[in-house]
N, CA, C and O atoms as a Tinker XYZ file with bonds, in Angstrom:
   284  protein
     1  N     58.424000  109.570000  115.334000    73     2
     2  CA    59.269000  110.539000  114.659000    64     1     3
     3  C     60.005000  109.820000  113.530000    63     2     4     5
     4  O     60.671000  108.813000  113.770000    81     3
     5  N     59.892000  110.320000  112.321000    73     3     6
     6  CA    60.693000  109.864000  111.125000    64     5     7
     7  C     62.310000  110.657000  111.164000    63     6     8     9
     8  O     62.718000  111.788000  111.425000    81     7
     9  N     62.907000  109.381000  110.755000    73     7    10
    10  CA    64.115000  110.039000  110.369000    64     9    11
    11  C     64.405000  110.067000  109.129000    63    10    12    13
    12  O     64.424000  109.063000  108.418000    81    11
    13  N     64.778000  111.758000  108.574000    73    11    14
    14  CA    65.620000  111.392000  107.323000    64    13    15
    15  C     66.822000  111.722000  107.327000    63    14    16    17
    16  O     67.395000  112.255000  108.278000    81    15
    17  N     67.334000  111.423000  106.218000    73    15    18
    18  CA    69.058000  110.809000  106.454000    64    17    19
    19  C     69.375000  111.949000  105.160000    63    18    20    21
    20  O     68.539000  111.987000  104.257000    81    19
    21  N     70.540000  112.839000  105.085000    73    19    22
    22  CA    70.721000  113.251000  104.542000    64    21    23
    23  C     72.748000  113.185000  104.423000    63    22    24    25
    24  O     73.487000  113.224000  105.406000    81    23
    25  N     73.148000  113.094000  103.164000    73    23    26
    26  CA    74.517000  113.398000  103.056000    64    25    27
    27  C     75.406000  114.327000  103.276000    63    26    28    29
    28  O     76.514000  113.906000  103.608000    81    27
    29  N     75.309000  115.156000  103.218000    73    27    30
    30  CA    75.454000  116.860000  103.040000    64    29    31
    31  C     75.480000  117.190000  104.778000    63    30    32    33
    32  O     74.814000  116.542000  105.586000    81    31
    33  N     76.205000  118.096000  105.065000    73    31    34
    34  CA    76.194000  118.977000  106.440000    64    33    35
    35  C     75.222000  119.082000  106.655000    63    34    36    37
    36  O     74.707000  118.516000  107.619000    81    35
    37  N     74.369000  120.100000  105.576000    73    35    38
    38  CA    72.915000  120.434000  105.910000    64    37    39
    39  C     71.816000  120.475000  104.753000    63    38    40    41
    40  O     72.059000  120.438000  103.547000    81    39
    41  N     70.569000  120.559000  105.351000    73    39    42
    42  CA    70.085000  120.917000  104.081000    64    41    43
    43  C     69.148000  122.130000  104.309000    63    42    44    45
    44  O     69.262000  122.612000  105.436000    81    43
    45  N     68.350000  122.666000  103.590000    73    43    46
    46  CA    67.610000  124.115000  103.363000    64    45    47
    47  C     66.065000  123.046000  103.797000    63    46    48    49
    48  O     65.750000  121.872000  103.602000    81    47
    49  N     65.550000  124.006000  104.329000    73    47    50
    50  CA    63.843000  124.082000  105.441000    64    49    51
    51  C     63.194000  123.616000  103.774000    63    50    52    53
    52  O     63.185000  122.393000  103.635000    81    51
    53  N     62.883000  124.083000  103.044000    73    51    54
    54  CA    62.002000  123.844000  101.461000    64    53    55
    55  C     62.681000  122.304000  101.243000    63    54    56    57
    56  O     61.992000  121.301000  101.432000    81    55
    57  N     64.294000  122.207000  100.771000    73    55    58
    58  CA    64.120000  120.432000  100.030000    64    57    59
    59  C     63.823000  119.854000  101.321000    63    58    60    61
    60  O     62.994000  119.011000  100.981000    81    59
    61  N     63.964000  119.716000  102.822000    73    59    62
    62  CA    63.804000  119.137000  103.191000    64    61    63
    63  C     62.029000  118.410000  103.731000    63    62    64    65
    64  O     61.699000  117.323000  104.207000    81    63
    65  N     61.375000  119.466000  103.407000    73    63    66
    66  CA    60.195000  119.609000  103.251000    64    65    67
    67  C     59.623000  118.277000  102.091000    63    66    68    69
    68  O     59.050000  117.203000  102.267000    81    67
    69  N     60.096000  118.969000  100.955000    73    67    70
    70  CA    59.810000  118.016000   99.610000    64    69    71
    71  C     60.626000  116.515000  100.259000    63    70    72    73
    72  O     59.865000  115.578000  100.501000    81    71
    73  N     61.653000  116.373000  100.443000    73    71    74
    74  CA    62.678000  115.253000  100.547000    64    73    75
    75  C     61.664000  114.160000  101.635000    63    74    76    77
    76  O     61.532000  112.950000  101.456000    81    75
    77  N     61.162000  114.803000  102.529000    73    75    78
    78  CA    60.022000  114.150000  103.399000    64    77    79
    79  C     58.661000  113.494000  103.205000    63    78    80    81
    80  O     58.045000  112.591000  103.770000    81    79
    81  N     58.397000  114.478000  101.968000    73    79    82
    82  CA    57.215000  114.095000  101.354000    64    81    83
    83  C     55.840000  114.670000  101.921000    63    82    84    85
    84  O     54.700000  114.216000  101.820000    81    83
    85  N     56.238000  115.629000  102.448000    73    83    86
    86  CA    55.411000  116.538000  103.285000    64    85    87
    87  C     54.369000  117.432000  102.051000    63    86    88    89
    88  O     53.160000  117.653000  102.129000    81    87
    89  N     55.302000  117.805000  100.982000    73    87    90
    90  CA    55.235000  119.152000   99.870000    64    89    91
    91  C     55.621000  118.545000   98.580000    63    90    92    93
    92  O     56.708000  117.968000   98.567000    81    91
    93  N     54.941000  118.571000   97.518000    73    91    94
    94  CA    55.342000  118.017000   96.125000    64    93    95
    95  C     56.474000  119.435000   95.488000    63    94    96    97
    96  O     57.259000  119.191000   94.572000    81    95
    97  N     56.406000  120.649000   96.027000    73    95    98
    98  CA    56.643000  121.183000   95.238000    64    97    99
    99  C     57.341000  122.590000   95.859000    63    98   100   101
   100  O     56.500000  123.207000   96.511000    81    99
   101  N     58.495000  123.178000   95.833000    73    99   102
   102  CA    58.710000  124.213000   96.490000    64   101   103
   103  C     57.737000  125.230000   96.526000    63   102   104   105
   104  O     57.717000  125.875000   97.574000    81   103
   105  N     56.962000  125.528000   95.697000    73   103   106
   106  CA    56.271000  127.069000   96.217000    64   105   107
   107  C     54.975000  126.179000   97.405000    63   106   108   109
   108  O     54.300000  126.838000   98.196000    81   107
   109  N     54.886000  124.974000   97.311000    73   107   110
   110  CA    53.415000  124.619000   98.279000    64   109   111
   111  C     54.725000  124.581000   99.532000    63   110   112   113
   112  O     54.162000  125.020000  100.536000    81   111
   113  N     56.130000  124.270000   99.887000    73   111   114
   114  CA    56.785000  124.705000  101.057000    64   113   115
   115  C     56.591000  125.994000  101.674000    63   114   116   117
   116  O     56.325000  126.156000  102.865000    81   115
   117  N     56.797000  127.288000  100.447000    73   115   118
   118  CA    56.834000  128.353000  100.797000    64   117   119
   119  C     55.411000  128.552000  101.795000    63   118   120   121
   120  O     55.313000  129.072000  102.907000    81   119
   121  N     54.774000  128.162000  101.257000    73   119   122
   122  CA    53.299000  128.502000  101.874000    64   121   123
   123  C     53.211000  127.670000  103.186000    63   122   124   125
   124  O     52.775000  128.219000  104.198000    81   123
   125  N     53.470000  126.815000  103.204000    73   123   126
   126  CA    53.773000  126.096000  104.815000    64   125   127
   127  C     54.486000  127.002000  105.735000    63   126   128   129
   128  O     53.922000  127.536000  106.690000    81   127
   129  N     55.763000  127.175000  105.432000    73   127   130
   130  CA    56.399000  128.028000  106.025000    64   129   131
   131  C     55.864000  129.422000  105.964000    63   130   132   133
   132  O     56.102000  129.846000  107.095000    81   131
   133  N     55.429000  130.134000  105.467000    73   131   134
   134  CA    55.045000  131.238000  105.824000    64   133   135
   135  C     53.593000  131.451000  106.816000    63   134   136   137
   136  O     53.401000  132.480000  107.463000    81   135
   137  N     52.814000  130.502000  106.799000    73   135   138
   138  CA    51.519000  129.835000  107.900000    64   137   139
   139  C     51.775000  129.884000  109.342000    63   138   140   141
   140  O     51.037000  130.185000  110.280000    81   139
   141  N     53.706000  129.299000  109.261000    73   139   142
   142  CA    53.931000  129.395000  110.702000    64   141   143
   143  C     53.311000  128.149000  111.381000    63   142   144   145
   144  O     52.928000  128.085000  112.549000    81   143
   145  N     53.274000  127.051000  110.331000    73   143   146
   146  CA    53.480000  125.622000  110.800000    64   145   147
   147  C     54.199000  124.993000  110.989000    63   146   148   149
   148  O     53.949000  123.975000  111.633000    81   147
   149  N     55.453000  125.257000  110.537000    73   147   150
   150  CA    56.577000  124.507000  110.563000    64   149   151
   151  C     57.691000  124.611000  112.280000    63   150   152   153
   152  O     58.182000  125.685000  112.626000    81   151
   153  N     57.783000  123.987000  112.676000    73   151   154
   154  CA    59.036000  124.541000  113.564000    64   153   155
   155  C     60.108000  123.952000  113.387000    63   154   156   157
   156  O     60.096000  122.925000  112.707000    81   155
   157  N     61.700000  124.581000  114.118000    73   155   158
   158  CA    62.855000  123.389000  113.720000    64   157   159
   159  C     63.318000  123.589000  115.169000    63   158   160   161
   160  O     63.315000  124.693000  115.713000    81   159
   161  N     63.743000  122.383000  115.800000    73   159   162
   162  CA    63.663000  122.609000  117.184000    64   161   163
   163  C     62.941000  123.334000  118.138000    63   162   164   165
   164  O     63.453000  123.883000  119.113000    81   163
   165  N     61.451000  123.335000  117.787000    73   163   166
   166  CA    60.500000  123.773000  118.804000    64   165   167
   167  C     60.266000  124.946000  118.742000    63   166   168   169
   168  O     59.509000  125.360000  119.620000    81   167
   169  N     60.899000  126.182000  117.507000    73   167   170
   170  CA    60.778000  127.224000  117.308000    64   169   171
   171  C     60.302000  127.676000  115.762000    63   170   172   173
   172  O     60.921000  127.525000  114.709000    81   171
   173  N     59.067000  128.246000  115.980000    73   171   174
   174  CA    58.184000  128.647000  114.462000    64   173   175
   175  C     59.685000  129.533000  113.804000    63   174   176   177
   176  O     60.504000  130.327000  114.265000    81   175
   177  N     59.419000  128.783000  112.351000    73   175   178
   178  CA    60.712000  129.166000  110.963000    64   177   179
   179  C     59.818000  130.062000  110.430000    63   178   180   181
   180  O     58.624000  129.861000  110.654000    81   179
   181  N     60.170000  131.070000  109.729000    73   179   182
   182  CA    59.622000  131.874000  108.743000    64   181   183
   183  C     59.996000  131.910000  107.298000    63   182   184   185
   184  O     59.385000  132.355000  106.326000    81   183
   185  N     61.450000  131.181000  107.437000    73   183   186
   186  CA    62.738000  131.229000  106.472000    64   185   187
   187  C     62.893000  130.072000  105.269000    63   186   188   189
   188  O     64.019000  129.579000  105.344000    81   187
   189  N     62.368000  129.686000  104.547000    73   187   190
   190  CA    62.428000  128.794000  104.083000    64   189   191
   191  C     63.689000  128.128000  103.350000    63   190   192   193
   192  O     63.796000  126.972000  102.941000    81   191
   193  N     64.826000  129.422000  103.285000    73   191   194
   194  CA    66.060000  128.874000  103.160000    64   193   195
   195  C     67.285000  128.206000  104.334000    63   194   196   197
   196  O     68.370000  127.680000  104.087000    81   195
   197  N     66.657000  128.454000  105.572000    73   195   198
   198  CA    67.020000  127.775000  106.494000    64   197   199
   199  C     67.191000  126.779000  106.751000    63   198   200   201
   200  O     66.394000  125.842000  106.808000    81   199
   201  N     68.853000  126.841000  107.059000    73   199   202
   202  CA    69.502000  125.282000  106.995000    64   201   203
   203  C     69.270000  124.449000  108.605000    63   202   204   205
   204  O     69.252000  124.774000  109.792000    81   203
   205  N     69.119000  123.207000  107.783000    73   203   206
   206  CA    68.722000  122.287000  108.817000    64   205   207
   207  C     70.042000  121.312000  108.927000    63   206   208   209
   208  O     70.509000  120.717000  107.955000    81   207
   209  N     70.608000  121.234000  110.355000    73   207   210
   210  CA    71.282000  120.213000  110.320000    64   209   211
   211  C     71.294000  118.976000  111.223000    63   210   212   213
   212  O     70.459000  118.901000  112.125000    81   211
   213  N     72.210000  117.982000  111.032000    73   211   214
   214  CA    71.614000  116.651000  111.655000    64   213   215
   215  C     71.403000  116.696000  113.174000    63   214   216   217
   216  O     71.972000  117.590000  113.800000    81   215
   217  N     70.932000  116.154000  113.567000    73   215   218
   218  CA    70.311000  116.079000  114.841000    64   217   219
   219  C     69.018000  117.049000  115.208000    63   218   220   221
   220  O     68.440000  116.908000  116.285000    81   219
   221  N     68.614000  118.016000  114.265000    73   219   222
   222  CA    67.731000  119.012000  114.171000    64   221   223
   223  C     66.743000  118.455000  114.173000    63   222   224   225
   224  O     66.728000  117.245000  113.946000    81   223
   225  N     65.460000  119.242000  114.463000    73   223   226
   226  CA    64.104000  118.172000  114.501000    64   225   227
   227  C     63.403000  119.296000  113.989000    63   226   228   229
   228  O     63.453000  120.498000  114.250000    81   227
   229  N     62.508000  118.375000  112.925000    73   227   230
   230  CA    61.476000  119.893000  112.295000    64   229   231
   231  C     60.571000  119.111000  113.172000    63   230   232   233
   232  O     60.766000  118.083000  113.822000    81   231
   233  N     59.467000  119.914000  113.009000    73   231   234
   234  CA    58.087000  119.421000  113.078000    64   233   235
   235  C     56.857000  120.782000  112.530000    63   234   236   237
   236  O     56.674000  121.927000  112.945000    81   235
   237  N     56.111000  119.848000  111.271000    73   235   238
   238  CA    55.271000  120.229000  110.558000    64   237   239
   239  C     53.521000  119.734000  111.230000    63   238   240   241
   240  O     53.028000  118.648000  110.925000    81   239
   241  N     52.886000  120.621000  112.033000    73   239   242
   242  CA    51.639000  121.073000  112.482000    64   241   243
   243  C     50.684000  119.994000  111.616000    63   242   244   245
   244  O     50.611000  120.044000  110.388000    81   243
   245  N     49.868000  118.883000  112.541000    73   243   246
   246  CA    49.171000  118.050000  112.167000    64   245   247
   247  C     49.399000  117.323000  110.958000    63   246   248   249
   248  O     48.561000  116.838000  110.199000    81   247
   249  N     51.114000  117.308000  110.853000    73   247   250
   250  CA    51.553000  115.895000  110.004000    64   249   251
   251  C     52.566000  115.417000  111.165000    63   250   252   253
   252  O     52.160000  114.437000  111.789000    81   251
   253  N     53.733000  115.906000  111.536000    73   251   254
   254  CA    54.471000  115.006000  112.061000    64   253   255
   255  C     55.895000  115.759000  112.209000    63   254   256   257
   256  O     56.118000  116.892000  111.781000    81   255
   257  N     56.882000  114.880000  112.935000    73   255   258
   258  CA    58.461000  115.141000  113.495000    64   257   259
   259  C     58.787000  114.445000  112.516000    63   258   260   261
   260  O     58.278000  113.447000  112.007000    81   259
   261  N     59.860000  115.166000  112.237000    73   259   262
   262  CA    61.186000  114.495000  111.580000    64   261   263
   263  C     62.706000  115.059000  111.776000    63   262   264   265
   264  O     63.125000  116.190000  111.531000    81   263
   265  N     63.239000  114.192000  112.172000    73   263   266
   266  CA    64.571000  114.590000  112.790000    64   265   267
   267  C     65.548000  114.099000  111.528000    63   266   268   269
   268  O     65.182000  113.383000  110.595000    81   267
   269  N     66.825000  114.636000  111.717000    73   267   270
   270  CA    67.567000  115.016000  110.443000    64   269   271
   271  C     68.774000  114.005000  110.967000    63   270   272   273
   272  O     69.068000  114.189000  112.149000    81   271
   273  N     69.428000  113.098000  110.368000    73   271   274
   274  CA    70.285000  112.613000  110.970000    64   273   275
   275  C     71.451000  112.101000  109.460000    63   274   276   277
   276  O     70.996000  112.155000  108.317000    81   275
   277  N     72.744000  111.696000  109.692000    73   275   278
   278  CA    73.689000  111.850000  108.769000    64   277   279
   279  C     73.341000  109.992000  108.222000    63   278   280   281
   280  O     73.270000  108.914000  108.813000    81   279
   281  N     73.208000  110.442000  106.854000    73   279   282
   282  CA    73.245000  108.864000  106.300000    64   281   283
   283  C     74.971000  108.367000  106.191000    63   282   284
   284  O     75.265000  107.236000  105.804000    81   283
């Protein structure tokens, strides 16, 4: 599981996507998320403005976990 470190309370399901390196580009997020690959704590997102905060764990369908933790 990767961690990324973010400053901020939280961040939104799309930068954190890009910020991971998962997605070059917000609309290729949108399309992840709307596939119904994505989960954030073990539950499929639909929302791509959905805030993620630290200790949260996405996980993106045959790439990988990444948990959100405070830099």
């Amino acid at each position: 599981m990767e961690e990324i470190k973010i400053k901020t309370d939280f961040i939104k399901l799309q930068q954190l996507l890009k910020l991971a390196g998962v997605v070059g580009q917000g609309s290729d997020a949108k399309l992840y998320i709307q596939d119904g690959i994505v989960e954030l704590n073990g539950v499929v997102v639909t929302e791509r403005g959905k805030k993620v905060h630290h200790g949260d764990i996405v996980t993106v369908q045959d790439i990988g976990k990444f948990k959100i933790v405070k830099e």
